[in-house]
C-alpha positions in Angstrom: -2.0 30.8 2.9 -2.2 27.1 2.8 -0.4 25.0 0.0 -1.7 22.3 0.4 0.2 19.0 -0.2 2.5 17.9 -2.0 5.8 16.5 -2.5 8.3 13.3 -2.2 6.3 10.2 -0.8 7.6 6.9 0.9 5.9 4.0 1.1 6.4 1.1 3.8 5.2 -2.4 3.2 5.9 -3.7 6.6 9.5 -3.1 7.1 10.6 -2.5 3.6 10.5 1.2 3.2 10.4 2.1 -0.6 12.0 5.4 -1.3 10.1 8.4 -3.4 12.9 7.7 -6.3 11.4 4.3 -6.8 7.8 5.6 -7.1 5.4 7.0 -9.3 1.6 7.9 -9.5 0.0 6.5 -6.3 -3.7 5.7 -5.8 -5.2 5.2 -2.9 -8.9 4.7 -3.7 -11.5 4.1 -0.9 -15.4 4.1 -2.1 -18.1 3.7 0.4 -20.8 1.3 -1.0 -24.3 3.3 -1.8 -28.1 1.5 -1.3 -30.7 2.4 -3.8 -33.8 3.1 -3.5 -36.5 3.2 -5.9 -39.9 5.1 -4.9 -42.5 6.4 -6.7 -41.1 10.1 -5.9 -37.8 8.9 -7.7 -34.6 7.3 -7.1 -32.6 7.8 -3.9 -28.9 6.6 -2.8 -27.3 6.7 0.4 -24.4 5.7 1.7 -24.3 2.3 2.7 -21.5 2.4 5.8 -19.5 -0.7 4.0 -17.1 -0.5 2.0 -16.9 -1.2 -2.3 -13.6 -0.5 -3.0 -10.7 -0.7 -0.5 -6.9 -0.4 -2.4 -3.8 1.6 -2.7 -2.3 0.7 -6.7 1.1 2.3 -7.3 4.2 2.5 -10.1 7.5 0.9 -8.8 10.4 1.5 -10.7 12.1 -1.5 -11.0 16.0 -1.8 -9.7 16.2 -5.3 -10.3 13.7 -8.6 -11.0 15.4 -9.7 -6.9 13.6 -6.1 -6.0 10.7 -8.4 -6.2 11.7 -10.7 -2.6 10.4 -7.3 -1.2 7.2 -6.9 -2.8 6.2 -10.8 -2.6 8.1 -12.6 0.1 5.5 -14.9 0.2 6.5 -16.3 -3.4 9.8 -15.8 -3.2 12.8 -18.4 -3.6 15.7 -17.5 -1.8 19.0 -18.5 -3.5 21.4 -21.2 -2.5 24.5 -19.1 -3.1 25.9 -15.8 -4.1 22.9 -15.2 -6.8 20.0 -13.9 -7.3 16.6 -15.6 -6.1 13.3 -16.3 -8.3 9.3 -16.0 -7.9 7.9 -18.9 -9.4 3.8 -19.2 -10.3 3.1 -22.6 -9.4 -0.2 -24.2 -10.4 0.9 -27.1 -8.4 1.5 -25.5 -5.1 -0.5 -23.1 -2.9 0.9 -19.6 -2.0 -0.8 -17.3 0.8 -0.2 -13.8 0.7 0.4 -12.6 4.6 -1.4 -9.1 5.3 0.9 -6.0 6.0 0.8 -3.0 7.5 1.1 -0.5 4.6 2.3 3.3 5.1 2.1 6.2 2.5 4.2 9.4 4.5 5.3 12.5 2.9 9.2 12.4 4.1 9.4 16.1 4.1 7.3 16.2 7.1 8.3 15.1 10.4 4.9 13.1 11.7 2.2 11.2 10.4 -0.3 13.5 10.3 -1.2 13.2 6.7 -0.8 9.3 6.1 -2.6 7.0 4.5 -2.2 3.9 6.6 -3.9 0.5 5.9 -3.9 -1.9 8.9 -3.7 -5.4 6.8 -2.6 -4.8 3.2 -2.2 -7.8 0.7 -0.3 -7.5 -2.5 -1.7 -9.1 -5.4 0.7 -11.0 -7.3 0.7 -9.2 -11.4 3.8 -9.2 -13.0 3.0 -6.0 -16.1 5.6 -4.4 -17.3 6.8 -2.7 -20.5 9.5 -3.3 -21.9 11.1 -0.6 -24.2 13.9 1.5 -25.6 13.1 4.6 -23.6 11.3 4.0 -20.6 12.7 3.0 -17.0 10.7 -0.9 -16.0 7.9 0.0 -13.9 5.4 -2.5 -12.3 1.6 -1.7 -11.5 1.4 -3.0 -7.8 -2.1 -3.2 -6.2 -2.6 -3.4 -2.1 -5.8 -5.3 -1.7 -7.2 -3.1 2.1 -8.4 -6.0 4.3 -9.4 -5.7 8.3 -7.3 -6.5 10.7 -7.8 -8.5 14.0 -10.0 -4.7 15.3 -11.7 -4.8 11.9 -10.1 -1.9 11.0 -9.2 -1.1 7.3 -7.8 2.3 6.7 -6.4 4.9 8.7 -6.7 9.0 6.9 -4.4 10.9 9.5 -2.1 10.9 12.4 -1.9 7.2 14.5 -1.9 8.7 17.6 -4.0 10.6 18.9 -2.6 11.7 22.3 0.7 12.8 21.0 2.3 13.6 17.6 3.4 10.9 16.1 5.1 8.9 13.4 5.2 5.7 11.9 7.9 3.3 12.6 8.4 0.1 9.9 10.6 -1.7 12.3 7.8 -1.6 15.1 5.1 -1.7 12.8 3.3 1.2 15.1 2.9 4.7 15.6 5.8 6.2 17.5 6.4 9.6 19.7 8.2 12.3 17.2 12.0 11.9 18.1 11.7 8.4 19.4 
């Protein structure tokens, strides 16, 4: 009898790997667009082959406001010292978000053969938390799916298909189990 899946989940944002204990209710959502048509015999959709929505949005319990170097390197500023850095939103300068390989891998299993994998993930900047008495700081984080150099977007599955395989943050590829 199948189980289906289920269990603790990683993420990797390039080489960062955030553990399960730092996460909380992730979304993947990817929507093929639909084309209407309107004919005297009524209204038909089909799929469209492009894609609508392309995003993975996830809860990150929050160790510290540094975490955040991690999340947005791209508007971070590193410390001088012994201290902690900032993230400044700066009207007055321009900051590019660099695309990412993301990763979402069950750690209880030893491959990749049920990952959700985006080739070129971008991280919108929001800064949403709440603040309260009883509840751990979270933050809503949203990866923005863009193509890559291939045009590829997202990747349902194993990354090799030759072999079994796993994902490797330090490569950024699809590695040989027990490499």
């Amino acid at each position: 009898m199948n189980e289906g899946l289920g269990g603790a989940v990683e993420i990797a944002i390039g080489e960062l790997v955030i553990p399960a204990d730092l996460l909380s209710e992730i979304t993947p959502e990817f929507t093929e667009g639909a084309r209407e048509k309107n004919t005297l015999a009524g209204t038909f959709n089909r799929p469209s082959g492009t894609l609508d929505t392309a995003q993975l949005t996830f809860q990150l319990y929050l160790p510290s406001i540094d975490y955040l170097k991690d999340i947005f390197p791209d508007r971070y500023n590193a410390p001088a010292g012994n201290t902690t850095g900032n993230i400044i939103w700066d009207t007055n300068n321009c900051a590019t978000v660099s695309g990412v390989p993301v990763n979402v891998h069950y750690t209880c299993e030893g491959d990749d053969a049920n990952d959700v994998h985006i080739y070129n993930g971008r991280i919108a900047m929001s800064f949403n938390p709440t603040y309260n008495q009883t509840d751990d700081l979270t933050l809503e984080v949203t990866v923005h799916a863009l193509p890559d150099e291939q045009g590829r977007v997202f990747r349902l599955g194993t990354g090799d298909l030759t072999q079994e395989s796993i994902w490797d943050p330090a490569t950024g590829t699809s590695v040989p189990v027990g490499s």
